[in-house]
Structures are given as C-alpha cells and as structure tokens.
BAVEX-568398 format. One line per 10 residues: number of its first residue (from 1); their letters; for each residue x, y, z negated of C-alpha. Coordinates in pm, 1 decimal. Layout:
<sites>
NUM) a) X/Y/Z; ... $
</sites>
This chain:
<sites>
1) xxxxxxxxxx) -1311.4/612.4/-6158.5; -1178.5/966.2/-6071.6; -859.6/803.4/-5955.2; -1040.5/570.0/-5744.9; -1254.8/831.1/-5570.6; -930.8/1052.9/-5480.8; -718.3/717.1/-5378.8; -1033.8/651.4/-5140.8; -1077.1/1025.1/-5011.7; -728.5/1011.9/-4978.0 $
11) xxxxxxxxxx) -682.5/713.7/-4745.4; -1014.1/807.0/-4568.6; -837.9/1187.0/-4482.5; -530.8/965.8/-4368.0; -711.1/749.0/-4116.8; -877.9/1004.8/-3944.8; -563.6/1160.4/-3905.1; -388.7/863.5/-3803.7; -688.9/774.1/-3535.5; -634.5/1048.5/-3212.8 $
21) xxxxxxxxxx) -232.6/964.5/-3266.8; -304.9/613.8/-3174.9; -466.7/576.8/-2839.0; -287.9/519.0/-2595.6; -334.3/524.0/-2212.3; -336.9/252.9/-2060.5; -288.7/132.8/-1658.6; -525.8/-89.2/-1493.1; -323.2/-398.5/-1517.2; -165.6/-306.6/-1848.1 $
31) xxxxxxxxxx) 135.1/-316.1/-1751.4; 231.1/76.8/-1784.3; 164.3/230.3/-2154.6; 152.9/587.6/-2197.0; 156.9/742.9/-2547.9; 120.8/1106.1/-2471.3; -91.2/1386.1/-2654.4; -279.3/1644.6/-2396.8; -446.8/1922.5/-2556.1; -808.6/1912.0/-2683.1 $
41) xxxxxxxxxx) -726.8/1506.0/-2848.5; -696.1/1393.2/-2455.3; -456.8/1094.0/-2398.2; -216.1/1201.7/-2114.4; -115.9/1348.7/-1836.2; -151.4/1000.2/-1672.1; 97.4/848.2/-1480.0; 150.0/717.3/-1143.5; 154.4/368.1/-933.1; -166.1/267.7/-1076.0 $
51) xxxxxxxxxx) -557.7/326.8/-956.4; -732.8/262.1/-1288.0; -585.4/407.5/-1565.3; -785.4/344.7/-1970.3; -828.3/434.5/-2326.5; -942.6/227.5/-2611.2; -1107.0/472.9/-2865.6; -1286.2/412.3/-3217.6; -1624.0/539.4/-3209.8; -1958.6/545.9/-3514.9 $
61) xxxxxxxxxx) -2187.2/287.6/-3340.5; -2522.2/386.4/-3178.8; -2402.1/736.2/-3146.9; -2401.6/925.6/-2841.6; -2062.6/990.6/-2720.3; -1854.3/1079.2/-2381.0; -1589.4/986.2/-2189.9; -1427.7/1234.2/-2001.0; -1147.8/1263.5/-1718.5; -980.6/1595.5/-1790.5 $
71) xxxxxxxxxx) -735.6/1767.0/-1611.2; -341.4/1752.3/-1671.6; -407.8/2002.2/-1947.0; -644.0/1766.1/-2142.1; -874.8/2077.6/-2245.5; -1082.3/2127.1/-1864.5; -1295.8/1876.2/-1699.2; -1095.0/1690.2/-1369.5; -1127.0/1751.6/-1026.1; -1347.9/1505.6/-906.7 $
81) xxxxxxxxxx) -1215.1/1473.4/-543.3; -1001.5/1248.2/-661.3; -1217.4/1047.9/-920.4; -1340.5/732.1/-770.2; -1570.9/667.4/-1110.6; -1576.8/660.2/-1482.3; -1674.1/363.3/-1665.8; -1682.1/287.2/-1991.5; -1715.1/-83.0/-2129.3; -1677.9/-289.6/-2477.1 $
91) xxxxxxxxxx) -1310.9/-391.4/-2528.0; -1419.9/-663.4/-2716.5; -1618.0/-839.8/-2489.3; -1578.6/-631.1/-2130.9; -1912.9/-615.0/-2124.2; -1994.1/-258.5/-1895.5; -2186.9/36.8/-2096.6; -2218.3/291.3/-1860.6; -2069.9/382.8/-1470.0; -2079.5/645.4/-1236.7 $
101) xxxxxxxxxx) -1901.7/771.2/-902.4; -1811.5/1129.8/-784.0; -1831.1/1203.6/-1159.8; -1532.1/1332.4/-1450.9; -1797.0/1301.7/-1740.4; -1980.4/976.5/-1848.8; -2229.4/1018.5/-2132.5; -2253.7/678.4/-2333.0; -2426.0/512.6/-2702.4; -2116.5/326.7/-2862.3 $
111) xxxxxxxxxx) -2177.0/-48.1/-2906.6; -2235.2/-227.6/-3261.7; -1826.7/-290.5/-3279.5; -1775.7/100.0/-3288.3; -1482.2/55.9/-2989.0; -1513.1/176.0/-2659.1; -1243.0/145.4/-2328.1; -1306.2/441.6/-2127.9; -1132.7/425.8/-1802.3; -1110.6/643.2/-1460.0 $
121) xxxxxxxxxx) -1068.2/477.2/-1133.6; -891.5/714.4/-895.2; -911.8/728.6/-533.7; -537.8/701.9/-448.6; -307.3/477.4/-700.7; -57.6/838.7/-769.1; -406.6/1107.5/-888.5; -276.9/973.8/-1284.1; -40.9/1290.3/-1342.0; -281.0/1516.9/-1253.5 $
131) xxxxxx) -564.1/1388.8/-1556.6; -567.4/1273.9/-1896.4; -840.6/1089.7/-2086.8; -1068.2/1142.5/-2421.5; -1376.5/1018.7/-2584.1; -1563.2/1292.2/-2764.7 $
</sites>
C-alpha cells in the first residue's frame, strides 16, 4: 500500500508538471503552432499572419477561472488597442462560454470536460508578437 500511495503521488507531481509545458498556441486556422514559454505559465509571444490566435488548457470543472491576453512578457495584462475580443469556448464541442470586446481579461466557470480554448482575436492579423496567452 505505501508503494502504491508514493507511485500515485509520484505520477500525480509529474502531471502537473508536465501540464503548463504542453499548451501550445495555436493560430486561428491551425495552421501555425507555437510552442513557446512566456513568463508567469503564458503561452507565447504570439506570432504573426494570423488574427485569432488560441490555447487549449486543462482546467477543475465548475471552477472559476480566466483567460487572459498578456503582453509579450507573459507576466502584464495586453494592451487592449489592439484586442478585438477574448473568447473562450469548449474544445470539445465549440460550444462559446464566455466573450467580450475592448477587453485582455475574460473571467469564465470551466465546463464538465475540465478543457477550455481560450483565444484572442486581434484587430490587425500581425498584433500576435506583441501578446501571449494563459488560463489562470
């Protein structure tokens, strides 16, 4: 039984630490994947050619989370001059949560399938390098 419990505490530790390494950002069509680590677990800086740019990230259903466009940096909210909106939706059905214009922060309650996409929709298709994403 002891083994068990330190196999299991074990793996647990590992997937948490294996989680923030994964996301990866995303651009509107999918056809641009961007695996880069800003600062404060953001996914980023962004890249350009693209309007929408999105994260998929795990999240403990019915709890109250946020998805946030940050600056370059990953640790400071974005300018929003250049932030169309922030949605966030349901990968697993695209079924919209939340939306809001003239915004960088979108409060949210993750759905049943503990997943979320959170995605910013810039105002000019080259605004990506200046922002990364996260979901705290």
């Amino acid at each position: 039984m002891r083994f068990s419990t330190i196999a299991a505490l074990i793996a647990s530790a590992g997937l948490v630490a294996a989680t923030p390494g994964s996301l990866v950002a995303r651009s509107g069509d999918g056809s641009v994947e961007l695996a880069k680590r800003s600062g404060c677990g953001s996914t980023g800086p962004l890249g350009t050619g693209h309007y929408i740019w999105w994260i998929t990230a795990p999240c403990k259903a019915g709890t109250q989370m946020t998805c946030q466009v940050t600056d370059r940096t990953g640790c400071l909210p974005g300018d929003t001059s250049k932030i169309g909106s922030v949605e966030v939706d349901n990968p697993d059905d695209t079924q919209q949560i939340a939306k809001k214009s003239g915004t960088n922060t979108l409060s949210f309650t993750c759905p049943p399938g503990g997943q979320v996409r959170c995605q910013a929709n810039f105002n000019d298709n080259d605004d990506g390098p200046g922002y990364s994403l996260r979901v705290f």
